[in-house]
N, CA, C and O atoms as CSV, one atom per row, in Angstrom:
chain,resi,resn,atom,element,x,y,z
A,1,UNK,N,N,-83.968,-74.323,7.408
A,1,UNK,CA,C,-84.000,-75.587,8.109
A,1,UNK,C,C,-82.618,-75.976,8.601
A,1,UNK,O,O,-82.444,-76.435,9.730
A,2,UNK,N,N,-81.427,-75.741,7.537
A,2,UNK,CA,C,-80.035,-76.112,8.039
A,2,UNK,C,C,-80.007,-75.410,9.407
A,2,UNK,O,O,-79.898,-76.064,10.444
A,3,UNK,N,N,-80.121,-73.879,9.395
A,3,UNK,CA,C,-79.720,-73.236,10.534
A,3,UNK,C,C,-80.535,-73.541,11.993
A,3,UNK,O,O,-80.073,-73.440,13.130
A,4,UNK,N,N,-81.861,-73.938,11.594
A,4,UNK,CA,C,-82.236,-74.848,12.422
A,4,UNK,C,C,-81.645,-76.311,13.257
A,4,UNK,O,O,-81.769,-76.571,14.454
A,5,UNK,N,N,-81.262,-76.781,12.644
A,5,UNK,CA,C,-80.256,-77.942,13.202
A,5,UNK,C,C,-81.528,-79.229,12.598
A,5,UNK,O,O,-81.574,-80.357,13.087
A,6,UNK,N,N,-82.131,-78.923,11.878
A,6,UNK,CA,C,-82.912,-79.950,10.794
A,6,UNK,C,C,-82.170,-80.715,9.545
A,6,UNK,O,O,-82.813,-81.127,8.579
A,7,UNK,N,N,-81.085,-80.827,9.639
A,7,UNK,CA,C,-80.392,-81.331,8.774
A,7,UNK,C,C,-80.610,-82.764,7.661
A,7,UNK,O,O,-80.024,-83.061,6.620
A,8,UNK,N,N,-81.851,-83.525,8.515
A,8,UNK,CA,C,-81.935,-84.550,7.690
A,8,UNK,C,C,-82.932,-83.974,6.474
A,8,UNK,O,O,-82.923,-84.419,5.326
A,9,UNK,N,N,-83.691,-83.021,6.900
A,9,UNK,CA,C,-84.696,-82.651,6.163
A,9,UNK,C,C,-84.218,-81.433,5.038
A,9,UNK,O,O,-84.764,-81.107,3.984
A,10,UNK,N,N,-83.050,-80.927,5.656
A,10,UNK,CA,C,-82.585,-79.980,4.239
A,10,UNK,C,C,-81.656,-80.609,3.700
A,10,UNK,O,O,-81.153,-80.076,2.711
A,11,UNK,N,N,-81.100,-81.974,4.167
A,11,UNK,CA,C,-80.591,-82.730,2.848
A,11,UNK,C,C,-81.346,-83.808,1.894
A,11,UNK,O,O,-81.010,-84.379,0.856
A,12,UNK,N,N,-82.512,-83.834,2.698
A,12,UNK,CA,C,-83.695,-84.637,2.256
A,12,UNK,C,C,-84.202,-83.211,0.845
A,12,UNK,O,O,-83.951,-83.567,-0.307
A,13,UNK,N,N,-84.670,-82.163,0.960
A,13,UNK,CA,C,-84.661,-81.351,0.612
A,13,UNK,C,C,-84.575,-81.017,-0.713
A,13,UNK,O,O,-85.421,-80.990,-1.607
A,14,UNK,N,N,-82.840,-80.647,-0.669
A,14,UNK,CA,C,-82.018,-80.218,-1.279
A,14,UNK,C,C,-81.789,-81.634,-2.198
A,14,UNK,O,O,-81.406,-81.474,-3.356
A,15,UNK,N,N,-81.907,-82.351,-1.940
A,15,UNK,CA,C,-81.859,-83.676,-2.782
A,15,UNK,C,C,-82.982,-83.500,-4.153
A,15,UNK,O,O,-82.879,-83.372,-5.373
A,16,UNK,N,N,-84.029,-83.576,-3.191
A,16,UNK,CA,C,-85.306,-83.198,-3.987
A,16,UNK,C,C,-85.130,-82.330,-5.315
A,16,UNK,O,O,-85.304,-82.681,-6.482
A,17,UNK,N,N,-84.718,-81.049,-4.780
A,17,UNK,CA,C,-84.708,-79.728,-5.568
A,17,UNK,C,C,-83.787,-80.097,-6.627
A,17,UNK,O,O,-83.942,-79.494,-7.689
A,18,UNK,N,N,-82.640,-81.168,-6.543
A,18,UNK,CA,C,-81.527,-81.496,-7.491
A,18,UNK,C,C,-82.420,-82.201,-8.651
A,18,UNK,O,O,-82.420,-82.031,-9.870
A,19,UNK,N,N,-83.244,-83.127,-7.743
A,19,UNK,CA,C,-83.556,-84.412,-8.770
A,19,UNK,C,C,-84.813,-83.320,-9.855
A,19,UNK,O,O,-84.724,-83.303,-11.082
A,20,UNK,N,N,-85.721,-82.633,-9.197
A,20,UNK,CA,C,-86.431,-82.295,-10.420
A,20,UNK,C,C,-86.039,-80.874,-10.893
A,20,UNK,O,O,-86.705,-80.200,-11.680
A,21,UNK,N,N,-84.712,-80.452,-10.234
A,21,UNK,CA,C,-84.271,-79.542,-11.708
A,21,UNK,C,C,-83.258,-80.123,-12.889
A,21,UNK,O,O,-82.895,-79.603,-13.944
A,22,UNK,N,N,-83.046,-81.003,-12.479
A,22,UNK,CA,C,-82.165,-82.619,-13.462
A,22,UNK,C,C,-83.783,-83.059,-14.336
A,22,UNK,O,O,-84.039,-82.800,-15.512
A,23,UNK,N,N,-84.427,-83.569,-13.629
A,23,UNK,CA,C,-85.200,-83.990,-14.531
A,23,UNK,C,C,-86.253,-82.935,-15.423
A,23,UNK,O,O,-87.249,-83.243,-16.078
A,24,UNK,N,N,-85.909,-82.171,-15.291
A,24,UNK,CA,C,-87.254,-81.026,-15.983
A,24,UNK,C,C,-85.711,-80.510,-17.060
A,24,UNK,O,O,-85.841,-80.451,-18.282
A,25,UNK,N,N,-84.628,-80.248,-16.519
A,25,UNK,CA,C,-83.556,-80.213,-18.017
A,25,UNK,C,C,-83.251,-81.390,-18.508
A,25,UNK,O,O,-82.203,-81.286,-19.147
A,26,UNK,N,N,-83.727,-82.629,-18.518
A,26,UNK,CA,C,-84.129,-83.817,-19.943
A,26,UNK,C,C,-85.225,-83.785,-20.063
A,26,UNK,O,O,-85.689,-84.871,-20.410
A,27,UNK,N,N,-86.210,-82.695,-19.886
A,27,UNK,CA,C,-87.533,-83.505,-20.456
A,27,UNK,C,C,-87.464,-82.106,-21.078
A,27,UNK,O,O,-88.161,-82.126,-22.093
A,28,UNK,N,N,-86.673,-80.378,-20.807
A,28,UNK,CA,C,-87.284,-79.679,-21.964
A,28,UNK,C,C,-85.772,-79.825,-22.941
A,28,UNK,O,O,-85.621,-79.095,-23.920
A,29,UNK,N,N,-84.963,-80.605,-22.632
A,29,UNK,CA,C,-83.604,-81.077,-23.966
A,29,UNK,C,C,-84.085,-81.900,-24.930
A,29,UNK,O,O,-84.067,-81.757,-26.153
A,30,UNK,N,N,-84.756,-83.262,-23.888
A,30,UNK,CA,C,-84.731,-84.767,-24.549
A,30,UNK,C,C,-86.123,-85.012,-24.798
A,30,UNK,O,O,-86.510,-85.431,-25.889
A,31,UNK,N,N,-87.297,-84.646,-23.337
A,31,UNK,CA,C,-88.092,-85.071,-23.891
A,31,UNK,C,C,-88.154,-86.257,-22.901
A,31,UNK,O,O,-89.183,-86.292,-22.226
A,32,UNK,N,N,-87.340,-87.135,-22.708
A,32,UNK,CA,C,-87.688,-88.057,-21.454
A,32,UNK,C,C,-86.563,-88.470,-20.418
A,32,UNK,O,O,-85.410,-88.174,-20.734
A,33,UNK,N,N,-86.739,-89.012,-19.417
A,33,UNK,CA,C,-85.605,-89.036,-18.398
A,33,UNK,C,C,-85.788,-90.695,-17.969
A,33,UNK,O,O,-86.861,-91.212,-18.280
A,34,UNK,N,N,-85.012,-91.333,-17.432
A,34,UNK,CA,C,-85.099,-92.502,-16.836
A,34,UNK,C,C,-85.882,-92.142,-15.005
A,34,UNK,O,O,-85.930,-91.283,-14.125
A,35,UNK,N,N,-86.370,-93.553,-15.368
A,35,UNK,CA,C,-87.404,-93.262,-13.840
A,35,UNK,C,C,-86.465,-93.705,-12.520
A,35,UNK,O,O,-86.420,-94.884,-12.171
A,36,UNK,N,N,-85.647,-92.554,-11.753
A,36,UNK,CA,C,-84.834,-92.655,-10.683
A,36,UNK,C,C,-85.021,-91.784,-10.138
A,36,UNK,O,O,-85.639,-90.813,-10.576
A,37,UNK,N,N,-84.490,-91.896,-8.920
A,37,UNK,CA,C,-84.217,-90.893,-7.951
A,37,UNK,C,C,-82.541,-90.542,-7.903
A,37,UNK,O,O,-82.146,-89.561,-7.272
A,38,UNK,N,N,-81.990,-91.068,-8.329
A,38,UNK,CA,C,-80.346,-90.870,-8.330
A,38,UNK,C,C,-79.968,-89.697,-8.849
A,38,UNK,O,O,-79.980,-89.718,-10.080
A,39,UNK,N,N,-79.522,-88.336,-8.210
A,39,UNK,CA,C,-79.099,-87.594,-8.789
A,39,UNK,C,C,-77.511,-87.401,-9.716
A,39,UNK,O,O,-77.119,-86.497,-10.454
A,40,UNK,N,N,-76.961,-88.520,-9.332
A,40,UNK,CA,C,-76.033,-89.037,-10.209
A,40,UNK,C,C,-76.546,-89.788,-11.227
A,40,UNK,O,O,-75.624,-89.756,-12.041
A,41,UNK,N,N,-77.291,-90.347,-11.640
A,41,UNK,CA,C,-77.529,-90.857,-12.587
A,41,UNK,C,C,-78.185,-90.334,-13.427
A,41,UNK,O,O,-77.977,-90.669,-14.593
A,42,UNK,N,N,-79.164,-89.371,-13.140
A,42,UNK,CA,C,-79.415,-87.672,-13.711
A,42,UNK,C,C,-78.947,-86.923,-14.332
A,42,UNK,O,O,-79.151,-86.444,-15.447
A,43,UNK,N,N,-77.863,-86.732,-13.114
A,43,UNK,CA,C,-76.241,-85.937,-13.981
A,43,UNK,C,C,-75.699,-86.417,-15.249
A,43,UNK,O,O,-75.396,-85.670,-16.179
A,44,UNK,N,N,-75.571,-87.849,-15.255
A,44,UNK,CA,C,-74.755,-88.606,-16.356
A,44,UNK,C,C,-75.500,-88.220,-17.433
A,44,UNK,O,O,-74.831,-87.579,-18.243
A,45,UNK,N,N,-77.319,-88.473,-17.913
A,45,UNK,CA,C,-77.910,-88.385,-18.604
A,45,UNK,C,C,-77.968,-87.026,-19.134
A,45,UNK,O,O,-77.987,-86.683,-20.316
A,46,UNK,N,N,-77.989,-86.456,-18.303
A,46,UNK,CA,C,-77.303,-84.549,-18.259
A,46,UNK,C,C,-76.540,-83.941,-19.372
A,46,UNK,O,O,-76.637,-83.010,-20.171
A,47,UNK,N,N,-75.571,-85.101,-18.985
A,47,UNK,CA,C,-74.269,-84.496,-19.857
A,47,UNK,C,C,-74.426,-84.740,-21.053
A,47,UNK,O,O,-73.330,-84.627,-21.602
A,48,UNK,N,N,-75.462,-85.108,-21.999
A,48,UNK,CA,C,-75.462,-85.120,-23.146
A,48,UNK,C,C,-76.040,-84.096,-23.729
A,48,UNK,O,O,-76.257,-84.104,-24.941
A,49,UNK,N,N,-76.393,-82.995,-22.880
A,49,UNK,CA,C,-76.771,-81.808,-22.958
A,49,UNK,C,C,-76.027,-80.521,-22.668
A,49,UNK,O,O,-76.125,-79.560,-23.431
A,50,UNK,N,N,-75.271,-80.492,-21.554
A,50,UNK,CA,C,-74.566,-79.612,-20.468
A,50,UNK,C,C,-73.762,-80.322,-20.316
A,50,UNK,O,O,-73.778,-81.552,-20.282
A,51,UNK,N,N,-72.807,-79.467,-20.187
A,51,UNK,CA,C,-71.099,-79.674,-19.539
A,51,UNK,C,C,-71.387,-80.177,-18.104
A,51,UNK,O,O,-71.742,-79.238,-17.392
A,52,UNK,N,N,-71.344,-81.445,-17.411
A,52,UNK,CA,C,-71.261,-81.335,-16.128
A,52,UNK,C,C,-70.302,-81.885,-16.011
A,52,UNK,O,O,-69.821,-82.804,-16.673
A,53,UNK,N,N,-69.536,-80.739,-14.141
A,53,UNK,CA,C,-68.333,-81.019,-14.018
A,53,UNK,C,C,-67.772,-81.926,-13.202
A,53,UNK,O,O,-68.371,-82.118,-12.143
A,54,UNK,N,N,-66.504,-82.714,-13.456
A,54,UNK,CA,C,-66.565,-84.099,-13.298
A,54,UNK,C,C,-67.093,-84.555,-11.349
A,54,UNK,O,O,-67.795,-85.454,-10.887
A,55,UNK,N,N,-66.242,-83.293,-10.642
A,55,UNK,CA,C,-66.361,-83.586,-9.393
A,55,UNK,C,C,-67.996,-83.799,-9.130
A,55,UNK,O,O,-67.840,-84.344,-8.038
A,56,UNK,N,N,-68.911,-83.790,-9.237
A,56,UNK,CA,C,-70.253,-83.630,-9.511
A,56,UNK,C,C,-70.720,-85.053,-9.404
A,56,UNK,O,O,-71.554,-85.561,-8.655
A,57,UNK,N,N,-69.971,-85.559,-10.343
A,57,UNK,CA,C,-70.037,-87.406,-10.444
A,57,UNK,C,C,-69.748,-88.436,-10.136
A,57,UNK,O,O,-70.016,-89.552,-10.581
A,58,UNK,N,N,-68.600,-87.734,-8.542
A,58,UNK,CA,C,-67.715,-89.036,-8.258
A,58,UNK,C,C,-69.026,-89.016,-6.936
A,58,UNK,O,O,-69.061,-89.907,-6.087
């Protein structure tokens, strides 16, 4: 799609693919995740599991 010149849709996308591989690693760590779409706020919850690295979070 990028190379297409579809760009809203492979960052629409790629957003996606972040948020439920974030949320499927707290639900097989923790068990439950907060109900967002924020992949930063994902991340944070993350890190009580995995090293995530800081640039990731700003």
């Amino acid at each position: 799609m990028y190379r297409a010149g579809r760009f809203a849709k492979a960052c629409f996308l790629a957003q996606q693919a972040a948020e439920k591989a974030l949320k499927a690693l707290l639900i097989k760590r923790g068990g439950v995740y907060e109900r967002t779409h924020s992949v930063v706020t994902l991340l944070e919850r993350a890190e009580a599991y995995v090293d995530v690295p800081a640039e990731l979070l700003t």
